[in-house]
Structure formats: structure tokens, C-alpha cells
C-alpha positions in Angstrom: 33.5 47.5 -19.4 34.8 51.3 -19.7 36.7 52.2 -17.0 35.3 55.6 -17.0 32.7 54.2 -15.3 34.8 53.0 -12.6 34.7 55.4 -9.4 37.8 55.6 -7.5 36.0 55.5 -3.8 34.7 52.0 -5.1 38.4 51.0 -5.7 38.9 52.4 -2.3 36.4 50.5 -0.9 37.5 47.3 -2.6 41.1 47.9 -1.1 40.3 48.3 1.9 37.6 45.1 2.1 39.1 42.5 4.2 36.3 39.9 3.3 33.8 39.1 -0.1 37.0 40.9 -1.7 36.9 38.9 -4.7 32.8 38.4 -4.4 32.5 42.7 -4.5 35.1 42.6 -7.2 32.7 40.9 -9.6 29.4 41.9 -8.4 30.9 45.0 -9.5 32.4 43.8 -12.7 28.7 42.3 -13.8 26.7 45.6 -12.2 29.0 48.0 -14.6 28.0 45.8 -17.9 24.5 46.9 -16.9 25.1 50.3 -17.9 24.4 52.1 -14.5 26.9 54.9 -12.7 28.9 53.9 -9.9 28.8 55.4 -6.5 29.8 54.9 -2.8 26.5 55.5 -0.4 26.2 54.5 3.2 29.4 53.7 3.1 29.2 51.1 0.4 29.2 50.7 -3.6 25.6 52.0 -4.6 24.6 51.6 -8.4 22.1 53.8 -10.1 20.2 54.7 -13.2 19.3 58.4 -13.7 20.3 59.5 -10.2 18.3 56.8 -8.5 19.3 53.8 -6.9 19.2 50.8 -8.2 21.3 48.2 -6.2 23.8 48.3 -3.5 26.7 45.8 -3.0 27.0 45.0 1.0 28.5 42.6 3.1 27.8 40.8 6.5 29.6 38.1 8.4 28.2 35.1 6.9 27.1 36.7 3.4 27.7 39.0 1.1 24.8 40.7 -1.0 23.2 42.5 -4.0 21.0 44.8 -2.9 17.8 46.3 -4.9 16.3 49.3 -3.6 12.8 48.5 -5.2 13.1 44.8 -4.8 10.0 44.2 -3.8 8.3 45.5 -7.4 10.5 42.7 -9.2 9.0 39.3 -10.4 11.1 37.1 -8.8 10.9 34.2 -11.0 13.9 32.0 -9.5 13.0 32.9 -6.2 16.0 34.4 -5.1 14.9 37.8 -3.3 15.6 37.9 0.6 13.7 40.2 2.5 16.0 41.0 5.2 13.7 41.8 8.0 10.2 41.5 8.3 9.9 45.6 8.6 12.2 46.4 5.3 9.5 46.7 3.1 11.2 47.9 -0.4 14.6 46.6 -0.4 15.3 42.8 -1.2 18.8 40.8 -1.3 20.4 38.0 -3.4 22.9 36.2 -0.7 26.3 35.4 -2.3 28.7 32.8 0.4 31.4 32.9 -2.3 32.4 34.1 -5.8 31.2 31.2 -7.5 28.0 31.0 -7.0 28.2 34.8 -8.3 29.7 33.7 -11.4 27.2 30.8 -11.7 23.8 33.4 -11.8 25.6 35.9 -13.8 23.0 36.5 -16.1 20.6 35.7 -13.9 21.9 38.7 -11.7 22.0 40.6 -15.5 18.4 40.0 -16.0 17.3 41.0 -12.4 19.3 44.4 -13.1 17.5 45.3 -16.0 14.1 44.6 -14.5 15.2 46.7 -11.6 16.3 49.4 -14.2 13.0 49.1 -16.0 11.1 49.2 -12.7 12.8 52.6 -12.3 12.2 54.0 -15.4 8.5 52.9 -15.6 8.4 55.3 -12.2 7.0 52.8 -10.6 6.9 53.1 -6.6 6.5 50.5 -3.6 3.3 51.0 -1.6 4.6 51.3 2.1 2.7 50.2 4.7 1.7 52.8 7.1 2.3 51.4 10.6 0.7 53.1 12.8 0.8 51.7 15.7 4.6 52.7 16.4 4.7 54.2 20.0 7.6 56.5 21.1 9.0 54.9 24.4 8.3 56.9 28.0 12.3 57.4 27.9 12.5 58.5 24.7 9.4 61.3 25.5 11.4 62.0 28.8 14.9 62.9 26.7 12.8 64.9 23.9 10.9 66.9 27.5 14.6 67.8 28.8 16.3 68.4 25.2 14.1 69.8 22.7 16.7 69.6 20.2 16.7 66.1 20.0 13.5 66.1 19.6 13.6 68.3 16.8 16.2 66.0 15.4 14.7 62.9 16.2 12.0 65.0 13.5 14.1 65.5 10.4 15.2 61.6 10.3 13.5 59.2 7.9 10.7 57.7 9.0 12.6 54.7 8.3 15.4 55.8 11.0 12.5 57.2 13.4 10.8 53.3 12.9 14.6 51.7 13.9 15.0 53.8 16.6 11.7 53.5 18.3 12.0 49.5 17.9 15.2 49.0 19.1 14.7 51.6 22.1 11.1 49.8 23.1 13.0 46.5 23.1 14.2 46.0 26.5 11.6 45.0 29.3 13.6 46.8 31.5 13.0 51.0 31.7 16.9 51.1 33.1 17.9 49.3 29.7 15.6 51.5 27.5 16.9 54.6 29.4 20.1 53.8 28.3 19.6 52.9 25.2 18.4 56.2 24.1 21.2 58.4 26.3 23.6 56.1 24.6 22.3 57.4 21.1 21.5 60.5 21.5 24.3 62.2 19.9 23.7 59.9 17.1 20.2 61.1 16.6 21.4 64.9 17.1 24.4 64.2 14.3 21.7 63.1 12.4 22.7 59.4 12.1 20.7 56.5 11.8 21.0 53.8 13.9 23.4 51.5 12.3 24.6 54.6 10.2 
């Protein structure tokens, strides 16, 4: 591995991990023998081929995780691929609980890389389901009627970000709870922010 490759907001981020330290360490390690350039996105080590991303090294409380953007288009073969909700449609995981199990499906990990590399280069796309039957909450129509910039906000987010928002804000069976809900985001939204952003 050359270190050239090796971007210093990664070894940032690495520093600064207080858990899956040594799990991110070679995730990385194996990620950077695939050939693909190093970057930090949403706040965590992102890998891409050709300026598009390929997979994404994340943690959570009882997991860490490889990431692939276009997981869904892969084959799969040792059935490893987590979808992580029901409405991520593209993205899937591999679930690491510690570094040896990382070390174990090395080149298992190598050969799902390179698919997801090919999968880029062949240009090929996931079909996203159009859901259309995503209602914007009363409260939320209410905030956009007495500040039309959030409206306009609410707009320019991903439809992805629009979909997270509308869910979590329709949750609640109580309008109180909704209400505040979306007063409680509403900066987020007009920052631009995603939900968990």
C-alpha cells in the first residue's frame, strides 16, 4: 500500500475513533489494496473509483460496517449484504463485531470491492422505487404556510432527506409530538442538513 493514497482526515478520523479503532484501521488497510482514493464524506472514510463512491467505512454501537453505495447491483454470493432499513434501497452493509472476523473475509471483502468497482464502471445504476404515496404531515404544511423559506429548503434536500424527514415527522400519533418534531428541526432543514446529518 502507498501511502500517498492515505488521506490525512482519515488518519484524523482514526485518531479520534474511540471504538472499531483497530476494525476501521484494517477495513482501511484492505479498501486501499483495491486501488480506490480515499476521502472523508458524511463525516466518515468514503472510498471511491473515478470520483464516485464506492464504499464507506461507518460504525454503530453494536457494529461496525463496510458500506457499498450500489450494493444492491452486487451478486451476493456468500450472502453477506445487509440492507439496513427496509426504505435504503441502494446502499447495503457487511457487519464487522471485531477485527477478526475482518481479517477472516479479507478477500472475500477484496472480491466484493472489485465487483462494486466494476459495477461502477459498467455505469450501471439502481432502479429506485418511486414511492409515491409519501404524504407531507399537516404540521409540516403549517410550518412551510408561516415560513416559506423552509419550504423552499425543505425543496433543495435529496429526495432521500425529504423521504427521512417526512417519516420520522408523520411518526408520532400525537399532532403535539409531530408539531414538535418539525420546530425542533427546522433549522436543520434550513442549514440544509439531513436528518441524522
Amino acid at each position: 500500500m502507498t501511502n500517498s493514497r492515505m488521506n490525512p482526515k482519515v488518519d484524523e478520523f482514526l485518531s479520534k475513533a474511540k471504538k472499531w479503532k483497530e476494525e476501521y484501521e484494517k477495513l482501511r488497510d484492505i479498501v486501499l489494496d483495491c486501488e480506490l482514493a480515499e476521502e472523508i464524506k458524511w463525516k466518515h472514510p468514503c472510498y471511491m473509483f473515478d470520483n464516485k463512491n464506492i464504499v464507506l467505512i461507518h460504525g454503530f454501537k453494536d457494529y461496525c460496517a463496510l458500506l457499498f453505495h450500489k450494493g444492491a447491483l452486487l451478486q451476493d454470493p456468500h450472502r453477506i449484504l445487509i440492507q439496513q432499513t427496509e426504505n435504503v434501497q441502494a446502499a447495503r452493509q457487511i457487519r464487522f463485531t471485531n477485527v477478526l472476523e475482518i481479517v477472516e473475509m479479507e478477500t472475500i471483502l477484496k472480491d466484493y470491492i472489485y465487483e462494486a468497482i466494476e459495477v461502477e464502471k459498467a455505469g450501471l445504476e439502481v432502479n429506485y422505487k418511486k414511492n409515491t404515496e409519501i404524504i407531507i404531515p399537516e404540521e409540516l404544511q403549517n410550518k412551510f404556510n408561516e415560513v416559506p423559506a423552509l419550504e423552499t429548503a425543505f425543496e433543495v434536500l435529496t429526495p432521500g432527506r425529504q423521504r427521512a424527514y417526512i417519516l420520522y415527522f408523520s411518526q408520532p400519533k400525537q399532532a403535539k409530538t409531530r408539531q414538535s418534531r418539525v420546530e425542533k428541526y427546522m433549522q436543520q432543514i434550513l442549514d440544509g442538513k439531513g436528518l441524522n446529518d
